[in-house]
DOMARFI-942701 format. One record per residue (C-alpha): x negated, z negated, y negated. Coordinates in steps of 0.5 Angstrom, whole numbers, plus 500, padded with zeros to 3 digits. Example, Ala and Ser with C-alpha at 12.3 -4.5 7.8 and 13.67 -1.06 7.14 Angstrom:
// DOMARFI-942701
475484509/473486502/
This chain:
// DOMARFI-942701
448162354/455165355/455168348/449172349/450179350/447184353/444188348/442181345/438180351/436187351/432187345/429180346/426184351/423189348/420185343/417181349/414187353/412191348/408186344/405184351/403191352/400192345/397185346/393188353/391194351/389191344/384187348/382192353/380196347/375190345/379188339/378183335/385181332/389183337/395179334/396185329/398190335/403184337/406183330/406190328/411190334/415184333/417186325/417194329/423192333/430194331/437196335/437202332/432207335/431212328/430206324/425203329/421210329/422210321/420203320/413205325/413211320/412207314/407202317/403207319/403210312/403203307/396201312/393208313/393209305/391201304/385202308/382208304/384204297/379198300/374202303/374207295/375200292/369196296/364202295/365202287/365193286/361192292/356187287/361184283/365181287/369177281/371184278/373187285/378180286/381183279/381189281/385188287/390184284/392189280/393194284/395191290/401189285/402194282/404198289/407192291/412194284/413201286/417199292/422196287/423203285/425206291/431203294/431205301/428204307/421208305/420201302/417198306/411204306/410201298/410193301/405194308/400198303/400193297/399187303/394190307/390191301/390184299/388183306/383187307/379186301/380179300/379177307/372180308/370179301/364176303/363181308/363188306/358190310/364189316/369192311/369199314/370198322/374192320/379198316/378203322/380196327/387195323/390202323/388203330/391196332/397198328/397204331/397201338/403196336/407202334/406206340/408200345/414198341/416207341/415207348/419200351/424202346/425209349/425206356/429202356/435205353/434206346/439205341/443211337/444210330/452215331/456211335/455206328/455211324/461214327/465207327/463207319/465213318/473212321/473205318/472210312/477214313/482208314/481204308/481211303/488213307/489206306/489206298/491213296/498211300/499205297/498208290/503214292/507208294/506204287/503198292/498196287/495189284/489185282/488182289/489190293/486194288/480188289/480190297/480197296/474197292/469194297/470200300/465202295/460198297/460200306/460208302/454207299/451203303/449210307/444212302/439206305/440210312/440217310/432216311/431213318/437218320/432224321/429220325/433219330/434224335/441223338/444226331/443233329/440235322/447239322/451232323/447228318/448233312/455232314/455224312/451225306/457231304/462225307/459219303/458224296/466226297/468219297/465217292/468222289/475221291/475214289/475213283/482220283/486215288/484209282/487214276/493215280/495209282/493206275/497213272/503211276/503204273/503206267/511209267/518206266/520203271/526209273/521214272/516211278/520209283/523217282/516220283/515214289/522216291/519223291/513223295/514219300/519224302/513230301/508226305/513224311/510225317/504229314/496226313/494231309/499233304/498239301/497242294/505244294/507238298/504234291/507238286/512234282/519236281/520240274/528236273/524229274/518232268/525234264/529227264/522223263/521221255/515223252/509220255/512219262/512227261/504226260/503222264/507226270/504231267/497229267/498226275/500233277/493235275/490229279/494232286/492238285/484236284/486230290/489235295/483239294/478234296/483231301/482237305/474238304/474230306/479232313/474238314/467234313/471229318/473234324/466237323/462231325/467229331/465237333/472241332/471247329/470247322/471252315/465255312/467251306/466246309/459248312/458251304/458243302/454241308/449246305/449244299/449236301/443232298/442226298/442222290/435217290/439211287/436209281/431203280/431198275/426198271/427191268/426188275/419192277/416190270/419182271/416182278/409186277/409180272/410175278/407178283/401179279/401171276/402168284/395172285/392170280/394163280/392162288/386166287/384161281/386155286/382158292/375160288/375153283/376149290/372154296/379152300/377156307/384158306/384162301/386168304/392166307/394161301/394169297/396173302/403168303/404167297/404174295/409175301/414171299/414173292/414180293/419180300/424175297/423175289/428181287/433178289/440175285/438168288/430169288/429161289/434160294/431166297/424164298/426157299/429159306/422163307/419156306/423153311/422160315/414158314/414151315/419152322/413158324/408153322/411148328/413153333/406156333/404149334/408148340/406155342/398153341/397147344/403145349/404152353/398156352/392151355/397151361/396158362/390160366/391167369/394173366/401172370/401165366/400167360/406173361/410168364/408162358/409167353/416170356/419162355/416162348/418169346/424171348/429166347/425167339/428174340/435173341/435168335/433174331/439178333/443172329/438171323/434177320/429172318/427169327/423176327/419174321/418167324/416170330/411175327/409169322/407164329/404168333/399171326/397164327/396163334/387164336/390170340/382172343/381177350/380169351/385164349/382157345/385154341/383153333/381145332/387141329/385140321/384148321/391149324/394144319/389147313/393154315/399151316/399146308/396153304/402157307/408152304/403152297/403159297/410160297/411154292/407158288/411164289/417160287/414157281/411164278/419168279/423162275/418164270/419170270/426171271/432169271/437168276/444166278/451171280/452171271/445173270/446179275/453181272/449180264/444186267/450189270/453190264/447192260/445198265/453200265/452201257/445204257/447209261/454210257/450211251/446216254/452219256/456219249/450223247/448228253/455230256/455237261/458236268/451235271/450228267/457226268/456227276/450223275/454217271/460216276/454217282/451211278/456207276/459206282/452205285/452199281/459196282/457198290/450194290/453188285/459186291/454186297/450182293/454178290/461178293/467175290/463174283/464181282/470184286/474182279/468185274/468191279/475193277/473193270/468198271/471203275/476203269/471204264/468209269/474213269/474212261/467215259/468220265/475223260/471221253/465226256/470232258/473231251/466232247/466238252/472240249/469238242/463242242/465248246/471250242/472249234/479248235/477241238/474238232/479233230/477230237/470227233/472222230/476218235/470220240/465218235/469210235/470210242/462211242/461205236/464200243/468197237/474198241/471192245/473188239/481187236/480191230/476196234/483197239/487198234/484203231/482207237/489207240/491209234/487215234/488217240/495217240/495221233/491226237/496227242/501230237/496235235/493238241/494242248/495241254/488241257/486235251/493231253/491231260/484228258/487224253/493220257/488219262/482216257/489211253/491210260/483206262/483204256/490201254/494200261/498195257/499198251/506200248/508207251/506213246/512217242/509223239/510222231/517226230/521221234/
């Protein structure tokens, strides 16, 4: 008990008191399934008071546009109820889908939708003469839930979304400062450079919170647009500050410790050097050989676009904390959008596929055995495979909802029918209920899944305006087609996908080379803007998911990242200017991937090094950065003369 906090006890009780008095009203109102009011306020229930409001936005949404499906849905195949199981299926997987192609929080509208879908029409499939009252009855419980969990959580302190966001955004700063200092200094490796780029994956992470944001009324709409035009500048300056360090790397070993000499006497007692602090000396440029004066000349163009940045960064950062601000700093607040994170459209075709093949192979158990079950066998398998199936580790992931669904299973046991028959009044059951519920809501502040568990007991619970308990083999029958459900689920997955930390990394790669063809063929700043916003995303999501298996990878991406970005303005350079055409052979190598292969290296890094004897500055700037993310081992470059 010394453990719990506060705020964990605090948003145990909210999820108690606001499901007792969904329950009540629920059952004043004459309901028949009070527990949806109760349930929708368990899953409801978040520290965040703009994501709860979100969440409860969404519910709202996904139910209100699932039960008029069912009732257009019921009136067509009212007669042939075969045809409408078919239907159903179909549908209810195919929006269940689409919550695979957003990537936010918005998903969940998509998920509640494709669910209630299947709950409604396959539950009251044999009375659709209900169908009707019983849609109107579930909007209006869920309603209910929606606004007793909004109205507790705004009595009782509710939970700003800035302060951690503000704790985010200095942890940011920190760690960026952080990386552009060591690679000023010349502090890199495999293992720092590793530790910086899990920046990556907090920076993005704010695009999963951009759409509850707008929900929360302590963050003002000016205040918002600023995280957004923060984040979009991080993504920006990273991948510069990588070039830097890698630029620096790659000089003699004379001439580095000169520029590093050099710049940590202009950065002395400054946070944001300016444009001349950064300005490399002319003598050093003068006594360096021919590719250190490339590089140092290629590192001069990259200060100067950091300096920028790092200044729009800093203005982006005092507009947030409330100091006063530059009108180009409100201009790129303006122009702030949030960037829609790609969808994967391999994993929605693989999970339209399982989702699909575990409702119909539950649905063939359910009708060729006429199990009374039926319903609840469809709707969890379902559940478990379209909550839990997406995931890097689909199988271990719906194996833990199993255990979720087997530990509901005996604590709404323990609920049913060792501590609701004791309750005889309503005083008893409000007490009965607060020993079962709140201990269950402190567990879910430590597991995200005891919220689920939760919401999974009490859906099993006879909760009447009366309570009786259901006889022993009905709960027992509830509780076996819940785990065949899930098994179904799991089975259905491994057949249609396969999963593991390589196979992730596999489609990683894969998608990285999709979109750099895309990108040798389609090269305006437009198009390299939305390559970098991808790839990092990609670099981004694999880290959080899959951790140390892809830290190393990430590094690798990010030089490639750097490589294609210079190989698309060199075609820029290519189409615009005639004089560049000597650039197309190289260009059109580089596109065949067959520097991956020895031959292939060889051969790229031999044309590129001849073409640095033949252009002008702007090409070189953009061909030392392309031989430096290709090659950064390679032997330095002598112009063809020496």
């Amino acid at each position: 008990m010394m453990n719990i906090s506060l705020n964990q006890w605090l948003f145990a009780v909210k999820i108690y008191l606001s499901a007792m008095l969904a329950y009540f009203i629920a059952v004043e109102l004459g309901y028949s399934n009070p527990y949806w009011a109760m349930v929708t306020c368990c899953v409801l229930s978040n520290p965040l008071f703009g994501a709860l409001r979100a969440r409860a936005v969404y519910r709202f949404i996904g139910t209100l546009a699932a039960g008029l499906i069912s009732l257009f849905l019921s009136a067509i195949f009212i007669n042939e109820p075969i045809i409408l199981v078919i239907v159903t299926g179909i549908v209810s997987s195919f929006i269940l889908t689409l919550s695979f192609a957003d990537r936010t929080p918005r998903t969940y509208s998509y998920q509640l939708a494709g669910l209630t879908l299947m709950l409604v029409l396959v539950a009251y499939m044999g009375q659709p003469e209900h169908m009707f009252s019983m849609v109107v009855s579930r909007v209006l419980e869920i309603c209910i839930g929606i606004l007793s969990v909004t109205l507790v959580d705004s009595l009782l302190q509710p939970g700003s979304s800035l302060p951690m966001l503000n704790a985010r955004k200095n942890d940011w700063f920190t760690d960026l400062k952080t990386w552009r200092d060591d690679s000023f200094a010349g502090v890199a490796g495999h293992t720092t450079d590793i530790e910086r780029v899990k920046l990556l994956s907090d920076v993005t992470s704010l695009s999963q919170l951009v759409s509850t944001m707008k929900y929360d009324s302590s963050i003002e709409q000016k205040t918002r647009h600023a995280f957004v035009a923060l984040q979009q500048k991080i993504i920006v300056i990273i991948p510069r500050i990588s070039a830097i360090g890698q630029s620096i790397q790659s000089l003699s070993v004379n001439t580095k410790q000169q520029l590093i000499s050099h710049l940590a006497d202009a950065q002395t007692g400054n946070v944001n050097p300016s444009e001349e602090q950064l300005t490399i000396p002319a003598e050093l440029i003068k006594q360096a050989s021919s590719w250190d004066g490339l590089i140092l000349a290629h590192l001069q163009q990259l200060f100067t676009q950091h300096s920028q940045d790092w200044s729009e960064l800093l203005a982006l950062v005092d507009l947030i904390e409330g100091k006063p601000s530059s009108n180009e700093a409100l201009q790129l607040v303006l122009k702030a959008k949030p960037q829609p994170l790609p969808a994967d459209l391999d994993l929605m075709l693989r999970m339209f596929a399982a989702i699909l093949l575990t409702y119909s192979s539950l649905s063939v158990i359910w009708y060729f055995t006429g199990w009374n079950q039926g319903p609840n066998l469809v709707l969890l398998g379902v559940v478990a495979v379209s909550f839990f199936g997406s995931s890097d580790e689909p199988g271990a992931s719906i194996t833990n909802f199993g255990k979720i669904a087997f530990f509901s299973s005996i604590s709404a046991f323990i609920l049913g029918y060792g501590m609701l028959p004791l309750a005889n009044s309503y005083s008893s059951f409000l007490i009965v209920m607060a020993i079962y519920m709140i201990p269950m809501g402190i567990w879910a502040t430590k597991n995200p899944l005891g919220i689920l568990a939760l919401a999974l007991s009490l859906s099993t619970i006879n909760f009447q305006n009366e309570y009786t308990t259901y006889s022993i083999d009905v709960f027992l029958e509830a509780s076996i087609a819940s785990l065949i459900g899930v098994y179904v689920a799991f089975v259905s997955v491994a057949i249609f996908r396969r999963w593991g930390a390589a196979q992730a990394l596999r489609l990683l790669l894969k998608r990285e080379e999709r979109d750099e063809q895309h990108l040798n063929q389609y090269f305006s700043e437009t198009d390299v803007s939305i390559y970098a916003a991808r790839s990092l995303d990609r670099m981004s999501l694999q880290m959080a998911r899959l951790g140390v298996a892809a830290e190393a990878f990430s590094l690798i991406l990010l030089a490639r990242l750097r490589a294609n970005v210079y190989a698309a303005r060199l075609r820029q350079l290519s189409k615009n200017n005639p004089n560049y055409r000597y650039l197309e052979p190289m260009l059109e190598l580089f596109a065949q991937k067959t520097h991956v292969q020895r031959s292939g290296y060889d051969e790229l890094l031999r044309l590129i090094d001849s073409n640095l004897n033949m252009t002008d500055a702007a090409a070189q700037h953009l061909l030392t950065g392309l031989r430096i993310a290709l090659f950064p081992t390679a032997p330095h470059w002598s112009p063809a003369h020496d």
